[in-house]
C-alpha positions as CSV (number, residue, x, y, z in Angstrom):
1,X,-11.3,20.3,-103.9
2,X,-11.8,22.5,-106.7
3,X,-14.5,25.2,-107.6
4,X,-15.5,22.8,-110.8
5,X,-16.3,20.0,-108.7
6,X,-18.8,21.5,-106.6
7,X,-20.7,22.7,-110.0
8,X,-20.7,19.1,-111.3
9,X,-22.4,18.7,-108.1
10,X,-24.1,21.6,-107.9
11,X,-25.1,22.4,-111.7
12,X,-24.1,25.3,-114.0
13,X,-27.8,27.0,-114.1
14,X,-27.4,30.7,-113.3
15,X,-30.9,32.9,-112.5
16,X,-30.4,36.1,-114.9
17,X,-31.5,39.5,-115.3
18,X,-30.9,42.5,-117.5
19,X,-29.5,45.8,-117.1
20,X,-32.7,47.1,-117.4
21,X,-35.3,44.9,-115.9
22,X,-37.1,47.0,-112.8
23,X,-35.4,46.3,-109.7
24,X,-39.4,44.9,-108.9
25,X,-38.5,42.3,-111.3
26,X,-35.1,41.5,-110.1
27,X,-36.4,41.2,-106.6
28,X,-39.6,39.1,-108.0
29,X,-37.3,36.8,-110.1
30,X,-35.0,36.0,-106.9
31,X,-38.0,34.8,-104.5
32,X,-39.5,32.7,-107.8
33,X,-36.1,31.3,-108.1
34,X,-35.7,30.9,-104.2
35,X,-31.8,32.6,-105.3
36,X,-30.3,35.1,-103.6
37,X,-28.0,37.1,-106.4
38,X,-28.9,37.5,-110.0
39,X,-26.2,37.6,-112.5
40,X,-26.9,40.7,-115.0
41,X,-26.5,39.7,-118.1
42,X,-26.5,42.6,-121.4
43,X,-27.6,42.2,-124.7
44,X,-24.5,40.5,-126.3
45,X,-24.4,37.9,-123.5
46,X,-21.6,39.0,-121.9
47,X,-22.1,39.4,-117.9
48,X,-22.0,43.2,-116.8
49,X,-22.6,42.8,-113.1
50,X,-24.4,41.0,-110.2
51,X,-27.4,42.2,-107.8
52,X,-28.0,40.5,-104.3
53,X,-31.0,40.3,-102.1
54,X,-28.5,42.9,-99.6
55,X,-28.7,45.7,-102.6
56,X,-32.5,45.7,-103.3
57,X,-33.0,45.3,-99.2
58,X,-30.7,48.6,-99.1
59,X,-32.5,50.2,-101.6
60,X,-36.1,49.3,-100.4
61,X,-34.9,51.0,-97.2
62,X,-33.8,54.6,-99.0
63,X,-36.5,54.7,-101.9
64,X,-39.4,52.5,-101.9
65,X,-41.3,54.2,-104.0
66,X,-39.7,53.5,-107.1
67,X,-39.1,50.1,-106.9
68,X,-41.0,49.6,-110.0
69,X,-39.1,52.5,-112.1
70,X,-35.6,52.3,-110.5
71,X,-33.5,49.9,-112.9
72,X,-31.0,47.0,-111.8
73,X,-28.1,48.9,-113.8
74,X,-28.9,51.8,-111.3
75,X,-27.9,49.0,-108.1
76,X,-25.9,46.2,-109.8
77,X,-22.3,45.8,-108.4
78,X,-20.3,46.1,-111.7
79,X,-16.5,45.6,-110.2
80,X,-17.4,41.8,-110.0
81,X,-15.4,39.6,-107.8
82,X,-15.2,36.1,-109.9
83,X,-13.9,33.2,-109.6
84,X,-12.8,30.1,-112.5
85,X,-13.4,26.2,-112.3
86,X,-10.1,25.2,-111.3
87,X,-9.7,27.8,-108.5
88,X,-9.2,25.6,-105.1
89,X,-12.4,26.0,-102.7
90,X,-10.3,27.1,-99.8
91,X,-9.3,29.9,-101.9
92,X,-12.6,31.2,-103.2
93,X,-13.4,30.7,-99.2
94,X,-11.0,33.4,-98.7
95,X,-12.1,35.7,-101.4
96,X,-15.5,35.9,-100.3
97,X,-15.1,36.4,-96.1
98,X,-12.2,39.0,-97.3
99,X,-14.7,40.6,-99.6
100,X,-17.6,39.8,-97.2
101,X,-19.5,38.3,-100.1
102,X,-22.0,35.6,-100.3
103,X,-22.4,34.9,-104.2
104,X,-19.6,34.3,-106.7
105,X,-20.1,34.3,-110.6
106,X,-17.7,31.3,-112.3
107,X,-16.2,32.7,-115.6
108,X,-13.8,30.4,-117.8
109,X,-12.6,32.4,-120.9
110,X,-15.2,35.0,-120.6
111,X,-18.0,32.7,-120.3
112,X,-20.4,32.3,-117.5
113,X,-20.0,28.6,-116.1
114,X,-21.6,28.9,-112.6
115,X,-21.9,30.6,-109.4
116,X,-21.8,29.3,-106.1
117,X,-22.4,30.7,-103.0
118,X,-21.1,30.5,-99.4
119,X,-23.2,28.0,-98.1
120,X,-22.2,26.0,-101.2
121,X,-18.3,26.3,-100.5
122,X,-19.3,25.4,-96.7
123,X,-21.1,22.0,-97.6
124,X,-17.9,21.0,-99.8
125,X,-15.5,22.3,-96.9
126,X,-17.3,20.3,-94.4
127,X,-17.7,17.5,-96.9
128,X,-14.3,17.2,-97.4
129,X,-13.3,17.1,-94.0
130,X,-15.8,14.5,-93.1
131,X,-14.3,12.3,-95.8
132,X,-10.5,12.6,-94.7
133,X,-11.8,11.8,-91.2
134,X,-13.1,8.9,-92.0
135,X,-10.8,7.7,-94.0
136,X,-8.1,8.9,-91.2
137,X,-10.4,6.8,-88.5
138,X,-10.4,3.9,-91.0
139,X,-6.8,4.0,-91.5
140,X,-6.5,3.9,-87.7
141,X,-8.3,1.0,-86.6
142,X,-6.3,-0.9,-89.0
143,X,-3.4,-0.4,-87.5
């Protein structure tokens, strides 16, 4: 199974945010969205970083106070970890345990095509598997 066909299951909608949104708006646009990373998106379009529910959580804890004057470009993780529609899901499960990472942005050609997260790559693991069991079962009752 690939990473493209769990976003033709999934969708391609991405929640965004800007460099310079308040992290108060970042954090008020992920429970809205009931998402738990926000893709930062600049000016020109292009994708610049990604902010999680673990960064503003580690944030609220050292200055809460400023949530509503602290900007996202001030927390975002910019060395993004991606991953591209034809990458195989074992793979990407991989990347994100080895990188201990719970969200992955989809790029193709410098485009934004997705993200999924670890739950999602979980449900198409264990999808998977309960398909080839069947079909395994299947194949040995027949015999």
């Amino acid at each position: 199974m690939k990473v493209c066909d769990i976003l033709q299951t999934k969708g391609t909608t991405v929640i965004t945010t800007t460099p310079d949104a308040t992290l108060h708006d970042a954090l008020r646009t992920l429970v809205d969205s009931r998402v738990g990373a926000l893709v930062v998106i600049d000016t020109a379009g292009h994708v610049v970083g990604i902010i999680t529910e673990r960064d503003l959580l580690r944030m609220c804890a050292a200055h809460s106070d400023d949530i509503d004057r602290i900007r996202v470009v001030e927390w975002m993780t910019t060395n993004l970890i991606i991953g591209v529609p034809t990458d195989e899901v074992g793979y990407i499960m991989g990347i994100m345990t080895n990188n201990r990472i719970r969200h992955l942005p989809i790029m193709d050609d410098g485009r934004l095509e997705g993200i999924i997260s670890i739950g999602d790559v979980v449900k198409a693991q264990l999808e998977e598997t309960e398909f080839e069991n069947r079909y395994l079962k299947d194949y040995i009752q027949r015999q």
